[in-house]
Gaussian input, Z-matrix of N, CA and C with variables (Angstrom, degrees):
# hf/3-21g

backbone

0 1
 N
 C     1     B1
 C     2     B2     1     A1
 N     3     B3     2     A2     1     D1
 C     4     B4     3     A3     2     D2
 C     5     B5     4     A4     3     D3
 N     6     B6     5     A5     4     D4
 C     7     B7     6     A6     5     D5
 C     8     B8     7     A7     6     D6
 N     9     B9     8     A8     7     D7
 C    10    B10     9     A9     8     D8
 C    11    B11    10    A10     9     D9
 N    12    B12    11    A11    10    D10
 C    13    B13    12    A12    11    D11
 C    14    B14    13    A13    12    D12
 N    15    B15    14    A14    13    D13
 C    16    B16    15    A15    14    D14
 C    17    B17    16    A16    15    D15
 N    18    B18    17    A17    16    D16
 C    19    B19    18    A18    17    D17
 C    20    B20    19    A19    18    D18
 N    21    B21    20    A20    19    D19
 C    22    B22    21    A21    20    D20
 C    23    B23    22    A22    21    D21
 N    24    B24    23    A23    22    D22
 C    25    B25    24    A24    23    D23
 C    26    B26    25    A25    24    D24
 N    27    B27    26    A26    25    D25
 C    28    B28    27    A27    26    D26
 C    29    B29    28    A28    27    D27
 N    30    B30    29    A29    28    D28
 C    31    B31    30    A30    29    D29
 C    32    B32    31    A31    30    D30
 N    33    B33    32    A32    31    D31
 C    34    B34    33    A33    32    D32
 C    35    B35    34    A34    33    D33
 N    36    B36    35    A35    34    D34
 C    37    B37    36    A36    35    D35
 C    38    B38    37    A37    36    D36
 N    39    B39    38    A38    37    D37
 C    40    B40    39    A39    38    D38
 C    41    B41    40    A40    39    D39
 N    42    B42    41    A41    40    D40
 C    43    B43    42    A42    41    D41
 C    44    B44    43    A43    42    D42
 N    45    B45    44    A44    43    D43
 C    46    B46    45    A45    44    D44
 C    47    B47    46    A46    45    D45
 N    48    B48    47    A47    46    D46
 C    49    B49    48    A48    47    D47
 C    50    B50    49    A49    48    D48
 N    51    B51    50    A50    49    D49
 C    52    B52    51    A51    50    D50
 C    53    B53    52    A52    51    D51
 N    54    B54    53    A53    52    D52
 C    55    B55    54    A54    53    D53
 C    56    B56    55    A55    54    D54
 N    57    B57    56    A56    55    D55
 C    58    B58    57    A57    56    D56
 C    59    B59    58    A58    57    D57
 N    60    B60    59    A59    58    D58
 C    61    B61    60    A60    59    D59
 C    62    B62    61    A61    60    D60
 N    63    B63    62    A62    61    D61
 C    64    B64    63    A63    62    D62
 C    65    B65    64    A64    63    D63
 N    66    B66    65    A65    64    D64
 C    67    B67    66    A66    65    D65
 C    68    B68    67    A67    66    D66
 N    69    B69    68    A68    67    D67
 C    70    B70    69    A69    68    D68
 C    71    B71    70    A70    69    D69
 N    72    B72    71    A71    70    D70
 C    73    B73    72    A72    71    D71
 C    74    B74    73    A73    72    D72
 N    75    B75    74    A74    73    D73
 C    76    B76    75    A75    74    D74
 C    77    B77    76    A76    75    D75
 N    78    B78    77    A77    76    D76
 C    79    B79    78    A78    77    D77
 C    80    B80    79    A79    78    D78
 N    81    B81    80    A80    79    D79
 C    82    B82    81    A81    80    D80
 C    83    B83    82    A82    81    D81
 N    84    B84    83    A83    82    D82
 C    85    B85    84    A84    83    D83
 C    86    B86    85    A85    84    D84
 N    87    B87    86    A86    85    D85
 C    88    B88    87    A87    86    D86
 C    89    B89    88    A88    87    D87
 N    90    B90    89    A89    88    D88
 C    91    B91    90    A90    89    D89
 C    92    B92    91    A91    90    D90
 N    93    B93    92    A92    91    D91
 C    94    B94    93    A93    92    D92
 C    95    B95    94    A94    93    D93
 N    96    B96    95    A95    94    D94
 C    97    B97    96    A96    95    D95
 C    98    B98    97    A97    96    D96
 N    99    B99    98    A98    97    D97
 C   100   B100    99    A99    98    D98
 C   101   B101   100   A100    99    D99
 N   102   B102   101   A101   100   D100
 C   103   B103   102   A102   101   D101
 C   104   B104   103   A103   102   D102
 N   105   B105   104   A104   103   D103
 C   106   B106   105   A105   104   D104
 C   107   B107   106   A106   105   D105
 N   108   B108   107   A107   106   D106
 C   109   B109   108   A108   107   D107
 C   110   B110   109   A109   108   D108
 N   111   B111   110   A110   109   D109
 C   112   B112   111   A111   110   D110
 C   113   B113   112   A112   111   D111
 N   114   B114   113   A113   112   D112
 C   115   B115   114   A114   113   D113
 C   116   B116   115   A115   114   D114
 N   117   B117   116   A116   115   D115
 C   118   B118   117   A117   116   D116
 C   119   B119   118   A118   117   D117
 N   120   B120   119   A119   118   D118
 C   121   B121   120   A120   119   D119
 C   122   B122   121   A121   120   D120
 N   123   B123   122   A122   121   D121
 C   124   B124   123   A123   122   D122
 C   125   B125   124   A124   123   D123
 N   126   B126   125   A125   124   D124
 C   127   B127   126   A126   125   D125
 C   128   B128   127   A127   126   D126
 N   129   B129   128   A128   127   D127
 C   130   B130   129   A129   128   D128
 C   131   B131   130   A130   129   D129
 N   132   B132   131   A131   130   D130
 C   133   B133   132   A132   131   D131
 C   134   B134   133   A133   132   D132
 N   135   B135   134   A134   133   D133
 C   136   B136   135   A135   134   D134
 C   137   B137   136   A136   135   D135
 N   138   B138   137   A137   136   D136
 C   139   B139   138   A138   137   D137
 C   140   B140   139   A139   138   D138
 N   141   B141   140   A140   139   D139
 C   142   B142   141   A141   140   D140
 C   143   B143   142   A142   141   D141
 N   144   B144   143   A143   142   D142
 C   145   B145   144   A144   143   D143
 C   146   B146   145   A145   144   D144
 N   147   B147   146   A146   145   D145
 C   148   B148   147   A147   146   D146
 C   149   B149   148   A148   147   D147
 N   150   B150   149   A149   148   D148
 C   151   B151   150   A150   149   D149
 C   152   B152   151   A151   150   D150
 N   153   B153   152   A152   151   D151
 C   154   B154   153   A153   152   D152
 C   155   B155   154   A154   153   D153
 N   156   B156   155   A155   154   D154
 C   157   B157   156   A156   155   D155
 C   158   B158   157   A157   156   D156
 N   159   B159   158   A158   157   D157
 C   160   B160   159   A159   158   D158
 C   161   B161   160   A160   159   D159
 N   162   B162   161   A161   160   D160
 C   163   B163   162   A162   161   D161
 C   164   B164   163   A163   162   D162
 N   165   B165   164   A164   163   D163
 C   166   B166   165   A165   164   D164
 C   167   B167   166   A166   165   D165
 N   168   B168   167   A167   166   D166
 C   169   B169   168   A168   167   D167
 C   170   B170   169   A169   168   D168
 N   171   B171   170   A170   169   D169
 C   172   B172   171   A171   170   D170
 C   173   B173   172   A172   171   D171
 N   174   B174   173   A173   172   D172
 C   175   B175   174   A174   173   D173
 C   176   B176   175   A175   174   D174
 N   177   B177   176   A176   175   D175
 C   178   B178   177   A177   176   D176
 C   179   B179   178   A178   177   D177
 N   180   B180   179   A179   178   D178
 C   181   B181   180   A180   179   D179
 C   182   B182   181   A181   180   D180
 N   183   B183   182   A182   181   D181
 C   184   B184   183   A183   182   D182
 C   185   B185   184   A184   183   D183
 N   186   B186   185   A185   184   D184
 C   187   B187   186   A186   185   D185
 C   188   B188   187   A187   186   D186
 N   189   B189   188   A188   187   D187
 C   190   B190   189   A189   188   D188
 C   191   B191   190   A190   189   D189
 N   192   B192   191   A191   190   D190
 C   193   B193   192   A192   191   D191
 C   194   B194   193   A193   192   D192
 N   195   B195   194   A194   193   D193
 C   196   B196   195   A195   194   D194
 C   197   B197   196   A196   195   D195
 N   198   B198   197   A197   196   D196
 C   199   B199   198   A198   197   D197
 C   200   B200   199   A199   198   D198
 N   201   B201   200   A200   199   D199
 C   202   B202   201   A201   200   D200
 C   203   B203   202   A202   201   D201
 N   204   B204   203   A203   202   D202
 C   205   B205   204   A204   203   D203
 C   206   B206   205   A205   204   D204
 N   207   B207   206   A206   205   D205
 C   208   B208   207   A207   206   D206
 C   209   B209   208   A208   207   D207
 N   210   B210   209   A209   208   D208
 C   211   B211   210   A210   209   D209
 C   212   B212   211   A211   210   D210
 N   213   B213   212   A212   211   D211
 C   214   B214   213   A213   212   D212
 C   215   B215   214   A214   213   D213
 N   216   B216   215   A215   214   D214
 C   217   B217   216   A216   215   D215
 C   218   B218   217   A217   216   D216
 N   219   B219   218   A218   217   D217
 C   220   B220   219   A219   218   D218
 C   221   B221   220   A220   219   D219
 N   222   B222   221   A221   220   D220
 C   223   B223   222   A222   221   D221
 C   224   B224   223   A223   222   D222
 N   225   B225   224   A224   223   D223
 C   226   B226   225   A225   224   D224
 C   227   B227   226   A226   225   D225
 N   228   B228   227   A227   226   D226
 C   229   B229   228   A228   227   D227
 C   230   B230   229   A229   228   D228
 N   231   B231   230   A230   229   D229
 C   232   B232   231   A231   230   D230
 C   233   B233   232   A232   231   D231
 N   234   B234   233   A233   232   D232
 C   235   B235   234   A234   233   D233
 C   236   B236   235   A235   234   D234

   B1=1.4386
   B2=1.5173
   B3=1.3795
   B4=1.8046
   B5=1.2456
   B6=1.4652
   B7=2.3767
   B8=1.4603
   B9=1.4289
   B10=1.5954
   B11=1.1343
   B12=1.4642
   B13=1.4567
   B14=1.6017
   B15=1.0994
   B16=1.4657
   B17=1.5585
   B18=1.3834
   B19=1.5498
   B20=1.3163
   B21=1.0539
   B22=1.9686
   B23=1.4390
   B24=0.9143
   B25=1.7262
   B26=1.0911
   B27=1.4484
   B28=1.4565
   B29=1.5011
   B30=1.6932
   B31=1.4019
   B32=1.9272
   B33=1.3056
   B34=1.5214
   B35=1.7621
   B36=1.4608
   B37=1.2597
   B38=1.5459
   B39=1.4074
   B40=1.5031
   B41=1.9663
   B42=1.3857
   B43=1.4613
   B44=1.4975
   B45=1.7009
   B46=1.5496
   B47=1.1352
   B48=1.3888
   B49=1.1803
   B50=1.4036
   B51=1.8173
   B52=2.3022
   B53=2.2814
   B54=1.5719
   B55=0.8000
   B56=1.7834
   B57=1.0077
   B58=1.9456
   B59=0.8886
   B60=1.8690
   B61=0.8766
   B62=1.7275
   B63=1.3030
   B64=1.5904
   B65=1.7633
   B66=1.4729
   B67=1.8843
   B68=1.0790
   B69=1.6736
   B70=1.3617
   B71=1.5211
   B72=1.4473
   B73=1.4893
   B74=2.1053
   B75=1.5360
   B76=1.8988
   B77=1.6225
   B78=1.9464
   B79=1.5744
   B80=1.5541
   B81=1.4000
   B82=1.4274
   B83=1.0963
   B84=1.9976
   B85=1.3574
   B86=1.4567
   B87=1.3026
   B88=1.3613
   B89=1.4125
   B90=1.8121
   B91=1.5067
   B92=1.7149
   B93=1.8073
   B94=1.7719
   B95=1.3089
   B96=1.4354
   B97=1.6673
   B98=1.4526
   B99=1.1849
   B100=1.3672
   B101=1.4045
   B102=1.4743
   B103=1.8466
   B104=1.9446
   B105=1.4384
   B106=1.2705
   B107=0.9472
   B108=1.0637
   B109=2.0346
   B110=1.3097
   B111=1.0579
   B112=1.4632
   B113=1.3456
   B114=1.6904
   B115=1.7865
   B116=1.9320
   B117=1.0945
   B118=1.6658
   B119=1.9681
   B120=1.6101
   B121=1.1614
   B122=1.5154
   B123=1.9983
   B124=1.2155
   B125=1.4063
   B126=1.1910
   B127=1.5987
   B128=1.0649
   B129=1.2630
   B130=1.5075
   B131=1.9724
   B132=1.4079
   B133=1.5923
   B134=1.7459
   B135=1.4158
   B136=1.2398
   B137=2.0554
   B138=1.0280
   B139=1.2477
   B140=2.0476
   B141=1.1024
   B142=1.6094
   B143=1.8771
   B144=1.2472
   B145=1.6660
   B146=1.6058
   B147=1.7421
   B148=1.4275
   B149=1.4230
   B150=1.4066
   B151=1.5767
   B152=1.1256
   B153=1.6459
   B154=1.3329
   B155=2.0701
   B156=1.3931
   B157=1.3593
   B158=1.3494
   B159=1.1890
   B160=1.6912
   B161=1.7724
   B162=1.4290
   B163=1.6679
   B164=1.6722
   B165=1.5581
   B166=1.8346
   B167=1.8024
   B168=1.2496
   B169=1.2402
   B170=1.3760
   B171=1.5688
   B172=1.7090
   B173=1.1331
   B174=1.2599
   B175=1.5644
   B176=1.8756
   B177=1.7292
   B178=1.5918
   B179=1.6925
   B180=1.3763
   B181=1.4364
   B182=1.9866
   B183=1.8623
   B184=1.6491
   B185=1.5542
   B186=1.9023
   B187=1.2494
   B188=1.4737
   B189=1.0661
   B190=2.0484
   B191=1.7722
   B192=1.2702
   B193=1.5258
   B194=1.2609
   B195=1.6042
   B196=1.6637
   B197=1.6750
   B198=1.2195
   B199=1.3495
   B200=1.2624
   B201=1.1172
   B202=1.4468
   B203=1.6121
   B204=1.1639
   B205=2.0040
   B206=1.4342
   B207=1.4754
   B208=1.5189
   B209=1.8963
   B210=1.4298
   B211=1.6507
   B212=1.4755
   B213=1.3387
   B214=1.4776
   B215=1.4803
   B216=1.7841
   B217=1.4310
   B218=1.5766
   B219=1.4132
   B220=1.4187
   B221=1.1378
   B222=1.4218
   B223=1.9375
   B224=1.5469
   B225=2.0661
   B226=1.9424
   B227=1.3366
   B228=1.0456
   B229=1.6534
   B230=1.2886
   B231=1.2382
   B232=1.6497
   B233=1.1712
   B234=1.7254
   B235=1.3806
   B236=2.0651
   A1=109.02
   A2=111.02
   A3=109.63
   A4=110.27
   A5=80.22
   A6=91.44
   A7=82.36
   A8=123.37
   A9=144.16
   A10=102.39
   A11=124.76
   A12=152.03
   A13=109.57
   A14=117.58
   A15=119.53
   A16=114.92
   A17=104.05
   A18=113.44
   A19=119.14
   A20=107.84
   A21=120.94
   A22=114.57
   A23=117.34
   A24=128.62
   A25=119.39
   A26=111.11
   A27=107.38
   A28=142.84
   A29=103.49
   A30=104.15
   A31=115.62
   A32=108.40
   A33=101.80
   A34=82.59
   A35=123.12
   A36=136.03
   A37=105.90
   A38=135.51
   A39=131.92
   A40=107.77
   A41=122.52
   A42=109.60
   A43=87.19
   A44=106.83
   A45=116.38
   A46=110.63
   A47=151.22
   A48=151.15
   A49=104.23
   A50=105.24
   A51=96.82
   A52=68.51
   A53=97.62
   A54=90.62
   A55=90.41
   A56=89.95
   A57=124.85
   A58=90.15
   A59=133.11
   A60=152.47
   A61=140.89
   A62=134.02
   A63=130.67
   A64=105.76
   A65=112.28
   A66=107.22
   A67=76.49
   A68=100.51
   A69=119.46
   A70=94.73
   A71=132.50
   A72=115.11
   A73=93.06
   A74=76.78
   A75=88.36
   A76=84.10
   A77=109.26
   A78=102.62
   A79=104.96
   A80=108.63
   A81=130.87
   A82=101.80
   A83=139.65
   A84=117.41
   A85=121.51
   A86=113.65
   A87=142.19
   A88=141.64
   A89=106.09
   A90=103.52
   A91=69.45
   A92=91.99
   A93=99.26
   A94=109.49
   A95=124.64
   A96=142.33
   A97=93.54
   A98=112.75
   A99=108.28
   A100=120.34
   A101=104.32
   A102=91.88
   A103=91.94
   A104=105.81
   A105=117.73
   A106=151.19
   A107=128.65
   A108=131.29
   A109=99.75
   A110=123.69
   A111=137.84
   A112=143.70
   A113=110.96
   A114=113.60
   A115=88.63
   A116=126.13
   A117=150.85
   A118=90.24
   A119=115.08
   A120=96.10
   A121=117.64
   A122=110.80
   A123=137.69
   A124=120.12
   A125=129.79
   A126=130.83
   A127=102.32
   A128=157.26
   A129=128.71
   A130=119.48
   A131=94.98
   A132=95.04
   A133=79.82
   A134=136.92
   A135=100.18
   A136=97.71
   A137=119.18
   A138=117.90
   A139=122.52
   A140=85.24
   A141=115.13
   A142=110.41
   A143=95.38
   A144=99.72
   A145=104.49
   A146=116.42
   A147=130.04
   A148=108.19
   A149=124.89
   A150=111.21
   A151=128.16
   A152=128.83
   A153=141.23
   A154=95.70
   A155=111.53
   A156=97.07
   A157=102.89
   A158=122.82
   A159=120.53
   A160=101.02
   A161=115.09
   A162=100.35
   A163=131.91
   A164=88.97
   A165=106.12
   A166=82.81
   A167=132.67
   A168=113.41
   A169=139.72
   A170=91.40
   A171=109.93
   A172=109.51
   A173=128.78
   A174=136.07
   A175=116.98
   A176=92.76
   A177=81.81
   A178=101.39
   A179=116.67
   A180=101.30
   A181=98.08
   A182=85.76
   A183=106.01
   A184=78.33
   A185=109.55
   A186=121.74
   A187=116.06
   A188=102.50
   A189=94.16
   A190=101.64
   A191=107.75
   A192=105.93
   A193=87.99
   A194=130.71
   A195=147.59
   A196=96.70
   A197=114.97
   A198=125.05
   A199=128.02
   A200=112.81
   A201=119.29
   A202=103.69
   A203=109.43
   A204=120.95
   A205=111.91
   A206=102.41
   A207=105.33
   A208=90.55
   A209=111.94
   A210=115.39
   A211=129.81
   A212=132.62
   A213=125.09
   A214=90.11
   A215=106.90
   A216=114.23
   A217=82.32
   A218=103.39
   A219=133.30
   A220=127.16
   A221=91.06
   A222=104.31
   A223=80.51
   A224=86.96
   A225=88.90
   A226=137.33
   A227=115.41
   A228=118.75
   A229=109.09
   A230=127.27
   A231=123.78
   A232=99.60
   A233=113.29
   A234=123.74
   A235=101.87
   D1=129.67
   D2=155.97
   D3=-128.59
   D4=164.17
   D5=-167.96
   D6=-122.94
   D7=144.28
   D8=159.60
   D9=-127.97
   D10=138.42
   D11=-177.73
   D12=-139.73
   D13=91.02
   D14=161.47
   D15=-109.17
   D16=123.81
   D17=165.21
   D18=-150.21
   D19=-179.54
   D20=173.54
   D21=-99.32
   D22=155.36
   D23=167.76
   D24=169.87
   D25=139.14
   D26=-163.10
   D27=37.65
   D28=50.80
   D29=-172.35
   D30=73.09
   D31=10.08
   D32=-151.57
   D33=-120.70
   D34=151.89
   D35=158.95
   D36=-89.46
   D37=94.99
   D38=-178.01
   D39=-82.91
   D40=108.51
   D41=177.90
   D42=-121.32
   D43=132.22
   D44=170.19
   D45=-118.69
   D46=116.89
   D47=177.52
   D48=-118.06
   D49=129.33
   D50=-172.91
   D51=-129.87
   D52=170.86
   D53=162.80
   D54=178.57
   D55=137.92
   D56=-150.03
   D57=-66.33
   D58=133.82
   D59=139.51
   D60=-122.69
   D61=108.16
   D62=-157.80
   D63=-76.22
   D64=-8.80
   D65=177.83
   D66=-88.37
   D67=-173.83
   D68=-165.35
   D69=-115.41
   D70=165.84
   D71=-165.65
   D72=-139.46
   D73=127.26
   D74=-174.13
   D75=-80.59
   D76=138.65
   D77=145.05
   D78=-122.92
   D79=144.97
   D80=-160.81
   D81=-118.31
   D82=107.13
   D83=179.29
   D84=96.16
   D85=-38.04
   D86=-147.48
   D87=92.13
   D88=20.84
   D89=-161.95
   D90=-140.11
   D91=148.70
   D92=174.57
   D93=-63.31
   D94=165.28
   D95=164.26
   D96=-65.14
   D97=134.43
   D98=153.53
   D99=-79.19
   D100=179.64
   D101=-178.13
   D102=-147.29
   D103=43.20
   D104=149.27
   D105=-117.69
   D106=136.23
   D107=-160.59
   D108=-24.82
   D109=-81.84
   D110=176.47
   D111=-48.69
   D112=57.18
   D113=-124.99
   D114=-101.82
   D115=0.66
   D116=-174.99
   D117=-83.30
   D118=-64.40
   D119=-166.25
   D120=-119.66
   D121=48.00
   D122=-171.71
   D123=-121.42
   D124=130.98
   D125=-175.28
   D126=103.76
   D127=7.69
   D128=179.16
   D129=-93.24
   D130=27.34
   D131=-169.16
   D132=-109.19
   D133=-32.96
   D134=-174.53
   D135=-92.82
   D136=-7.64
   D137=161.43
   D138=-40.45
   D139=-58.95
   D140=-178.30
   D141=-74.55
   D142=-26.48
   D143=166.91
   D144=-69.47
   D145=-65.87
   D146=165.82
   D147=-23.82
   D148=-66.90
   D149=-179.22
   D150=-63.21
   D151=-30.75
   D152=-168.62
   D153=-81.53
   D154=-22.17
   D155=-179.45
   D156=-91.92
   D157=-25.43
   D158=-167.83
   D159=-90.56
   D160=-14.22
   D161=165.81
   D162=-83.31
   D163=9.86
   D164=-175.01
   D165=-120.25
   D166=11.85
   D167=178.63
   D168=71.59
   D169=29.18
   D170=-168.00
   D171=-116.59
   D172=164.49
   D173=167.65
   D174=-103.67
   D175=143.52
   D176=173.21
   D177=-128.93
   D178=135.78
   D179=166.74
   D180=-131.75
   D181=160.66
   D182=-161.95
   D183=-123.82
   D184=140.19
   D185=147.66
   D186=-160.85
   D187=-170.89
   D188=-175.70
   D189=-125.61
   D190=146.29
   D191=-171.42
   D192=-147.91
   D193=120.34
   D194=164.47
   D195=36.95
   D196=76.16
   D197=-177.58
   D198=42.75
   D199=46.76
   D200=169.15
   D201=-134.52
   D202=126.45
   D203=147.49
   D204=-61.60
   D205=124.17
   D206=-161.18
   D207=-128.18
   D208=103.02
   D209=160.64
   D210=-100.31
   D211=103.19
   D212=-157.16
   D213=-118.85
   D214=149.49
   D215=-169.62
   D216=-137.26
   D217=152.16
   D218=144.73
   D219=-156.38
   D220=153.13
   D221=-151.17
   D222=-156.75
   D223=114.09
   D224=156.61
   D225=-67.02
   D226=158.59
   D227=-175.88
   D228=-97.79
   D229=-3.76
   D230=173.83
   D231=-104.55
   D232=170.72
   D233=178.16
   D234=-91.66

């Protein structure tokens, strides 16, 4: 299952993306462990999300809450 929530408020772009998981999820740094063979050339898509929100001046934070992956973005709407 995934839940997406995009809205506005207060000048603010709100994007929430959770998305259900039954393992339990290590975050290292602030970005999950991966849990693929190939852990050297893995993760850089939510990496690359992180920069593309912080060059419009937004914040992104990742955490886990009763089995869910929880990623929330904000990005202002003014210059």
């Amino acid at each position: 299952m995934i839940k997406l929530k995009i809205f506005s408020q207060n000048s603010f772009l709100m994007i929430c993306l959770e998305n259900y998981c039954e393992e339990e999820i290590n975050l290292q740094q602030g970005f999950p462990d991966t849990t693929k063979e190939d852990k050297k050339n893995h993760g850089y898509g939510l990496k690359s999300i992180r920069y593309t929100i912080e060059k419009y001046r937004g914040t992104m934070t990742l955490h886990t809450e009763n089995n869910w992956f929880v990623m929330r973005i904000l990005i202002p709407l003014t210059a």
